[in-house]
Wavefront OBJ file of the C-alpha trace (Angstrom):
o trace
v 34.294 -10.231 -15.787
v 32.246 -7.442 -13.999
v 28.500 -7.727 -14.603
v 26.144 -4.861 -15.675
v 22.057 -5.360 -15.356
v 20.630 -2.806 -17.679
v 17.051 -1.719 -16.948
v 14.693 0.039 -19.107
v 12.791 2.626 -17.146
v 8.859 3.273 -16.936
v 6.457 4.247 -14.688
v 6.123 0.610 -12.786
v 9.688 0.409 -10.959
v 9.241 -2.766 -9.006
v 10.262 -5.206 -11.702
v 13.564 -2.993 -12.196
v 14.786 -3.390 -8.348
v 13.332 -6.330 -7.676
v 15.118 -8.238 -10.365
v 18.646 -6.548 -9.247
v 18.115 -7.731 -6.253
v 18.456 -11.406 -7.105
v 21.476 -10.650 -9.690
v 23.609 -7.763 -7.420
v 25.565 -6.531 -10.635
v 28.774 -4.862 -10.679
v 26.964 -2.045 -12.598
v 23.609 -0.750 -13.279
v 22.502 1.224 -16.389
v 19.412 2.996 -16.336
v 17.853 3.712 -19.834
v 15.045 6.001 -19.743
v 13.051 9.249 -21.015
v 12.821 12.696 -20.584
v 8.801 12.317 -18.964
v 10.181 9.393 -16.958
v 13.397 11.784 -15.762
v 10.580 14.573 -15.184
v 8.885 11.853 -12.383
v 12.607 11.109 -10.942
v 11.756 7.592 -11.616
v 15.436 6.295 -11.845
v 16.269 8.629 -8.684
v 13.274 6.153 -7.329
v 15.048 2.668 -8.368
v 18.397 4.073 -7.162
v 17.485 5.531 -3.764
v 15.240 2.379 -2.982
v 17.714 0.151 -3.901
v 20.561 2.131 -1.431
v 17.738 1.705 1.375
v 18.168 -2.113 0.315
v 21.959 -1.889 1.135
v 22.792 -2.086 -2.034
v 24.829 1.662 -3.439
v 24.902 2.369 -7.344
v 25.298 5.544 -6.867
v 28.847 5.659 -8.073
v 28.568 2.474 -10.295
v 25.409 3.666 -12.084
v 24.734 5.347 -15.403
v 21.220 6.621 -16.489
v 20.605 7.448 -20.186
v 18.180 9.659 -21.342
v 16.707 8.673 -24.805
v 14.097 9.599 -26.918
v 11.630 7.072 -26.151
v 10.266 6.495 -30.060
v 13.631 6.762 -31.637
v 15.711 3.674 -32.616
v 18.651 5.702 -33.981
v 18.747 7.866 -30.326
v 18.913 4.962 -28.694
v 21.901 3.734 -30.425
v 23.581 7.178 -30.577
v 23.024 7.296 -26.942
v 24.112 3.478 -25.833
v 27.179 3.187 -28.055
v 28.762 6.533 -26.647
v 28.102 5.528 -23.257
v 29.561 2.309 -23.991
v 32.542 3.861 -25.929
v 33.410 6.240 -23.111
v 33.069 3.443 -20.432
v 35.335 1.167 -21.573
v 34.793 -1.635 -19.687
v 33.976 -5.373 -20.081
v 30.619 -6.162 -18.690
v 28.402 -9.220 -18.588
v 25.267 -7.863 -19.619
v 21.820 -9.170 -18.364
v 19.229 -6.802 -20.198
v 15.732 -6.949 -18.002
v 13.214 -6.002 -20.679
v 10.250 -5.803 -18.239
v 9.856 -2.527 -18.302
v 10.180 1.050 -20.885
v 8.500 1.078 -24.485
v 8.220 -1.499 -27.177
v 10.854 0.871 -28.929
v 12.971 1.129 -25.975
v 12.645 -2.845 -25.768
v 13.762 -3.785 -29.385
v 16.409 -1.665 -29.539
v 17.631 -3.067 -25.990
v 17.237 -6.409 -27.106
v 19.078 -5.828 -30.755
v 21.922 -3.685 -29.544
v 22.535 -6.251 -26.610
v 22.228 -9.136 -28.218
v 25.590 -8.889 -30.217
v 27.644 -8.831 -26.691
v 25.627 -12.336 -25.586
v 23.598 -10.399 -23.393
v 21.112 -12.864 -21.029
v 17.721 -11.140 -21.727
v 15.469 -11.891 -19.049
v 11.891 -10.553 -18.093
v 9.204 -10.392 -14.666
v 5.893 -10.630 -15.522
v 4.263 -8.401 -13.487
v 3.164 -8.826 -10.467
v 4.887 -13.200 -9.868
v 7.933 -13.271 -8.329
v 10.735 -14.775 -10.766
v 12.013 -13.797 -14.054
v 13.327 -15.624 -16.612
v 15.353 -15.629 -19.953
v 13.420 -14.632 -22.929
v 14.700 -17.559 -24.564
v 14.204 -20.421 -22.337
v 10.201 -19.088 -20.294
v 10.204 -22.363 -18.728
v 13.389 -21.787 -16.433
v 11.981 -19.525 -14.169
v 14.347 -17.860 -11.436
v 12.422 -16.904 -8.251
v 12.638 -13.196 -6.521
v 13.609 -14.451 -3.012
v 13.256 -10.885 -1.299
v 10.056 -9.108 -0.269
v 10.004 -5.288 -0.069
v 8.636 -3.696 2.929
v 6.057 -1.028 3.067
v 8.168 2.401 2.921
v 10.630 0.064 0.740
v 7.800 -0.067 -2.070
v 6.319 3.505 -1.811
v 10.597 4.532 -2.460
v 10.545 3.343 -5.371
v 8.161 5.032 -6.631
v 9.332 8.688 -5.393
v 6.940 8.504 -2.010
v 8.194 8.891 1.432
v 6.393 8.321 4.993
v 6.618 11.437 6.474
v 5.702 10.490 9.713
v 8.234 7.304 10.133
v 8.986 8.436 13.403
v 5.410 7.956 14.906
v 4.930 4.413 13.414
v 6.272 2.184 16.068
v 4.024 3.672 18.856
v 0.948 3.934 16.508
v 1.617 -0.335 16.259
v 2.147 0.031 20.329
v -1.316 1.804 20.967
v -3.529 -0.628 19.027
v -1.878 -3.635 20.322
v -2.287 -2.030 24.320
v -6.193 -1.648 23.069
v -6.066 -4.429 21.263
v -8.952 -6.102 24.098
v -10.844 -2.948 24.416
v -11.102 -2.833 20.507
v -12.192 -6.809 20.571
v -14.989 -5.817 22.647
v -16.060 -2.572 20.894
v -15.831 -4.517 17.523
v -17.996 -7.619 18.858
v -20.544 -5.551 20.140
v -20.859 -3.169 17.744
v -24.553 -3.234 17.526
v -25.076 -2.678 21.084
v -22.937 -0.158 20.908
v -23.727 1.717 17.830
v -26.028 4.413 19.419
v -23.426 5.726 21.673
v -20.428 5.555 19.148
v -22.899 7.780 16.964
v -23.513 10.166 19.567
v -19.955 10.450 20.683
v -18.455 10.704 17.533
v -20.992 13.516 16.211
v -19.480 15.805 18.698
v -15.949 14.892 18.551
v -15.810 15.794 14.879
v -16.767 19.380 15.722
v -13.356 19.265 17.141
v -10.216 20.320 16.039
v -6.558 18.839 16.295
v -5.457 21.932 17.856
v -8.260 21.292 20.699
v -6.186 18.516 22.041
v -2.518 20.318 22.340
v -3.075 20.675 26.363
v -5.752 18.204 26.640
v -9.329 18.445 26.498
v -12.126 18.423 28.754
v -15.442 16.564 27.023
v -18.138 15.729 28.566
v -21.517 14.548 27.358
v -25.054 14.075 28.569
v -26.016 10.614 28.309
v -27.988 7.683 29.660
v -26.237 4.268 29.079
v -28.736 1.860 27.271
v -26.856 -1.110 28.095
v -24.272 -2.909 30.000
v -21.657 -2.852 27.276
v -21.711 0.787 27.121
v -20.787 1.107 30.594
v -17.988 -1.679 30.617
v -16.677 0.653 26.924
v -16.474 3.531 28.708
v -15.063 2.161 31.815
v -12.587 0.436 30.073
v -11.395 3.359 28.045
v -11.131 5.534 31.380
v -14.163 7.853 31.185
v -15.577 8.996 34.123
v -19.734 8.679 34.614
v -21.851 10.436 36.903
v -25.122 12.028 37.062
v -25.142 10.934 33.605
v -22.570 12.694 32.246
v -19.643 11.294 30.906
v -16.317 12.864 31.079
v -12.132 13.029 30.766
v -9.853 14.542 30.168
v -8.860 13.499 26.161
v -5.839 13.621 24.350
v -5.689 13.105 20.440
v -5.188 9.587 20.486
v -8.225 9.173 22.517
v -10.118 11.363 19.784
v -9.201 9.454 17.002
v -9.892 6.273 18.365
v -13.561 7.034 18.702
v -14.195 8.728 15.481
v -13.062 5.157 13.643
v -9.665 4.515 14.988
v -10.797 1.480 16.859
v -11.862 -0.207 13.841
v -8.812 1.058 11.883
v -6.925 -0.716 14.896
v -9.291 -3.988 14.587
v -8.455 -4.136 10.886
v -5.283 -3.913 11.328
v -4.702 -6.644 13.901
v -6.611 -9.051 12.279
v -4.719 -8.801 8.820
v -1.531 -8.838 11.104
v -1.905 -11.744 12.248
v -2.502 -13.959 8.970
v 0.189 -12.158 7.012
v 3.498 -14.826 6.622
v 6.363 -12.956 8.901
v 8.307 -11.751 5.803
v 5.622 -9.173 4.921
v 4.871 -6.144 6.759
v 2.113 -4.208 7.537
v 1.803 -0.247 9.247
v -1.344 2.053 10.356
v -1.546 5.481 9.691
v 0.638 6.047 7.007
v 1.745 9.748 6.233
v 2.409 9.604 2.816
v 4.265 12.646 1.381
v 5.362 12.861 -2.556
v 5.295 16.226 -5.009
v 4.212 18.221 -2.080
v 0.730 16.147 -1.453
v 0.141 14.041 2.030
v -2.594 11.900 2.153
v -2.694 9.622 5.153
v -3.890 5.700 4.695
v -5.536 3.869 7.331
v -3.811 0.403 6.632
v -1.103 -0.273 4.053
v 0.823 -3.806 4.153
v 3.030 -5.856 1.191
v 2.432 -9.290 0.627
v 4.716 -10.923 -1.822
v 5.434 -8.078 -3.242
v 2.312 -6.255 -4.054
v 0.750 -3.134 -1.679
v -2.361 -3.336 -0.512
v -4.289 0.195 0.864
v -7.151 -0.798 3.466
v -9.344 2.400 4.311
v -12.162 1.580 7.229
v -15.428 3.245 7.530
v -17.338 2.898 10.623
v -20.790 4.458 11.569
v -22.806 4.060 8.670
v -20.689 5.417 5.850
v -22.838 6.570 2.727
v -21.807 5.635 -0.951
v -21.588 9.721 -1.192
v -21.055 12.896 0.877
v -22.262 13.306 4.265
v -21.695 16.414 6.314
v -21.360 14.464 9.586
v -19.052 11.699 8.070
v -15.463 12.472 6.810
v -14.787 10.902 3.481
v -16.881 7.763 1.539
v -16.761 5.249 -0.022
v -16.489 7.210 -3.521
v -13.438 9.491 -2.402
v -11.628 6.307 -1.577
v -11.705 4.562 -4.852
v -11.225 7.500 -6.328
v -7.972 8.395 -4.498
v -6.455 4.673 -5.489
v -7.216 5.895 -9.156
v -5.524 9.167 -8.447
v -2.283 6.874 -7.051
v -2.345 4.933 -10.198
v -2.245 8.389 -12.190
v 0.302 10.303 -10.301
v 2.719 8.174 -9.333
v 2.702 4.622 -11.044
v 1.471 2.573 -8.161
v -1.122 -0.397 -8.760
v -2.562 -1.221 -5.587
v -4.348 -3.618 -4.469
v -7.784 -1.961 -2.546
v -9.812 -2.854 0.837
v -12.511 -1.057 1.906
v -13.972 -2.562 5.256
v -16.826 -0.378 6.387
v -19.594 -1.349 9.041
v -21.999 0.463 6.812
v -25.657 -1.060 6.489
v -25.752 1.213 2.941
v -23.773 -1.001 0.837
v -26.016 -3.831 1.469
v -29.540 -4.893 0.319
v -32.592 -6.023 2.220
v -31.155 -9.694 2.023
v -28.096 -8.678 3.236
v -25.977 -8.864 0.387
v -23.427 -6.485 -1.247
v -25.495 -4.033 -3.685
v -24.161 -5.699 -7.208
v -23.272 -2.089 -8.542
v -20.595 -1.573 -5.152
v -19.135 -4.761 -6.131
v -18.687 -3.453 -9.519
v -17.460 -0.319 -8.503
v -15.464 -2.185 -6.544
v -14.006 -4.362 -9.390
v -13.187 -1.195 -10.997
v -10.453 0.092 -8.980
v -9.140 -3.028 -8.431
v -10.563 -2.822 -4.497
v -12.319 -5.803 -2.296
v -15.630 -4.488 -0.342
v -15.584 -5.858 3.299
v -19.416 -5.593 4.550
v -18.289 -5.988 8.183
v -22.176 -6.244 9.249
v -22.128 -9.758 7.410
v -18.995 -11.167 8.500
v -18.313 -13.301 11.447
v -14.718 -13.800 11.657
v -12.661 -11.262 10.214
v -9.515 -13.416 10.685
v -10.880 -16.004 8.712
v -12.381 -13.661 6.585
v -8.635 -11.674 5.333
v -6.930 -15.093 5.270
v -9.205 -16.746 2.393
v -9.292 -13.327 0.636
v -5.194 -12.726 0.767
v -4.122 -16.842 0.234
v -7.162 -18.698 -1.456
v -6.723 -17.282 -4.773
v -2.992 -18.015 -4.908
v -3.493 -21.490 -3.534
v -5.740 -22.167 -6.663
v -3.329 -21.045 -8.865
v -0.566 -22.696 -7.243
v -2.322 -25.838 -7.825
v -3.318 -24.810 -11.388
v 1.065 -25.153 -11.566
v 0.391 -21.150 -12.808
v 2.484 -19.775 -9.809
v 5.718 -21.661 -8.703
l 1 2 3 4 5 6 7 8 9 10 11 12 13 14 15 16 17 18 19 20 21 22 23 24 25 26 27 28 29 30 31 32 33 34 35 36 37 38 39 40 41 42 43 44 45 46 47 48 49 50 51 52 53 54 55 56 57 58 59 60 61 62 63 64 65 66 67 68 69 70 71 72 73 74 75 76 77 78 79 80 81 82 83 84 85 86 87 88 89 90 91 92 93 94 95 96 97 98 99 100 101 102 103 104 105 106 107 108 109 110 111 112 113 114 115 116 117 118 119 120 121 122 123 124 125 126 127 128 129 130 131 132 133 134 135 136 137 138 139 140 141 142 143 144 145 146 147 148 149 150 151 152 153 154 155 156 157 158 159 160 161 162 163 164 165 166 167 168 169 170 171 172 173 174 175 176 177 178 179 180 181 182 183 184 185 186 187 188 189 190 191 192 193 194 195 196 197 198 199 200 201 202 203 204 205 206 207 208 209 210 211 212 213 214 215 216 217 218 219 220 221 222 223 224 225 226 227 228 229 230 231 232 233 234 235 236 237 238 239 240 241 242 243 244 245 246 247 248 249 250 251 252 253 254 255 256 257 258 259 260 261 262 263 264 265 266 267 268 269 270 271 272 273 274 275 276 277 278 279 280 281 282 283 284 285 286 287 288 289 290 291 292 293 294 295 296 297 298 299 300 301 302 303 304 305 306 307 308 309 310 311 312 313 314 315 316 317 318 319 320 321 322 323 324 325 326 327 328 329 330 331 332 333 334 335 336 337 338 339 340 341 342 343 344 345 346 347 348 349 350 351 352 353 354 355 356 357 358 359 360 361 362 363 364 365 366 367 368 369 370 371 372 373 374 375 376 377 378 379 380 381 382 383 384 385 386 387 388 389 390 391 392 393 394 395 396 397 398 399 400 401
């Protein structure tokens, strides 16, 4: 007998492909709402699950029901299942859509010996309603672009990714050195970066010629500037710059550091990009950092130079724009990430070096980590017990098979 999953849409669409991705059914039958069709949320599960190799476009139904009404939902399910006329195995995953939506699911079903299963969000296994204790584990991970799918987003700048990964790992000793000796540094990254911000995109088309008066205080300027191919003479330094090189020193480098060092603790079946174009309902908004790790997204957003808590004319964006754009993902579209904000500002901390206790609760608030980069002396070690220690403790709790 041919077997049909049927999945009750919302706004959180994970639950719905991940689980069909363990079972492959024969069939797929989408119940949802007139808001939810508004959003294209099925369109979402559908499309992300064809990226997945997996094609319901032609073995795929999606009803639209109103979402408080038991007696629509039966009008609407038993003519669909009248006119199909086909013998399914159902499996009904009631993760997701209304308590209305859920009941009626579960009575309706229930009469054909329907498994009912459900994911609690975000642990990776279901199980069957009826027996919580045999837990079936979701084996695949989704990637980056695989996640924002399904919930209507696309990366509009796909093409660009692979060299953007390329450039930082090229720089990736250059950006070692900037990033150790930041402090040294931190006078002429100030004074470079105040006048490449009164540039423009558009500046950089052909190339452009900067120069700029200055005295090297130290050693480790000379060997950055060196390194990075700058020319120095009567104390003026000089290239000729391209837009990669003006992005890197208004905060790329540190968007490049970040990057590398949560690379390299992340298990190989996650993933992880930099300078994400992300393009849904006509709004882009680029991310410094996004990666997946066991099935959640985490958005990473560096600050370097001494990033305020508010607005600055010099510095482009804050701390306070960033949590406020993971609220306005949350809003829009449905998503739930996870939040990093790694800044090298000296303004989130107190005299004693500490996090100010009312960042760390703004912090807490939008669901996003602070990383005081001043204050922390391996950043490798640093992402590792922040990503796996929590999950260890619950593993051994027996809370997370």
């Amino acid at each position: 007998m041919k077997t049909c999953l049927v999945s009750l849409v919302s706004d959180q669409t994970i639950p719905n492909i991940l689980v069909a991705t363990e079972l492959k059914p024969d069939y797929l039958l989408l119940i949802s709402t007139a808001s939810m069709e508004k959003k294209q949320k099925s369109r979402a599960i559908l499309d992300t699950l064809l990226s997945l190799g997996m094609d319901y476009n032609k073995n795929s139904k999606i009803l639209n029901i109103v979402e408080d009404s038991i007696s629509d939902f039966y009008e609407k399910v038993v003519g669909w299942h009248t006119t199909n006329k086909q013998s399914y195995d159902f499996t009904v995953n009631l993760t997701c859509g209304t308590k209305i939506m859920a009941l009626s699911a579960y009575e309706f079903f229930k009469a054909y010996d329907a498994k009912i299963v459900y994911m609690p969000i975000p642990r990776n296994f279901y199980f069957p309603i009826h027996h919580p204790n045999s837990k079936v584990p979701i084996k695949h991970r989704l990637s980056v672009e695989a996640y924002l799918s399904s919930y209507g987003v696309a990366v509009s700048n796909q093409d660009k990714l692979a060299k953007i990964k390329n450039d930082a790992t090229q720089r990736y000793q250059t950006t070692m050195f900037l990033y150790d000796q930041y402090k040294e540094l931190f006078p002429l990254l100030q004074t470079i970066g105040k006048k490449l911000r009164q540039l423009k995109e558009k500046d950089f088309k052909n190339g452009y010629e900067f120069s700029l008066n200055y005295s090297f205080r130290n050693q480790s300027e000379e060997k950055l500037m060196t390194d990075l191919g700058y020319s120095y003479q009567n104390s003026v330094i000089s290239k000729k710059i391209y837009k990669t090189d003006w992005n890197y020193l208004r905060g790329g480098w540190l968007e490049e550091r970040v990057f590398k060092a949560i690379e390299s603790v992340l298990p190989l079946n996650s993933d992880i990009l930099m300078n994400v174009c992300c393009k849904a309902r006509g709004t882009e908004n680029e991310y410094d950092v996004l990666f997946t790790l066991d099935n959640v997204l985490y958005v990473v957003e560096c600050k370097s130079l001494d990033a305020p808590e508010g607005r600055n004319p010099e510095i482009k964006g804050n701390i306070n724009e960033f949590l406020y754009r993971l609220g306005a993902l949350r809003q829009d579209f449905g998503i739930t990430p996870k939040g990093i904000l790694a800044t090298t500002s000296s303004d989130i901390l107190t005299q004693k070096k500490e996090l100010k206790p009312h960042i760390i609760k703004r912090g807490n608030q939008f669901n996003t980590t602070i990383a005081p980069l001043l204050i922390i002396k391996d950043l490798e070690d640093y992402f590792e017990k922040l990503l796996f220690d929590n999950l260890k403790r619950s593993s051994q709790n027996g809370n997370i098979d």
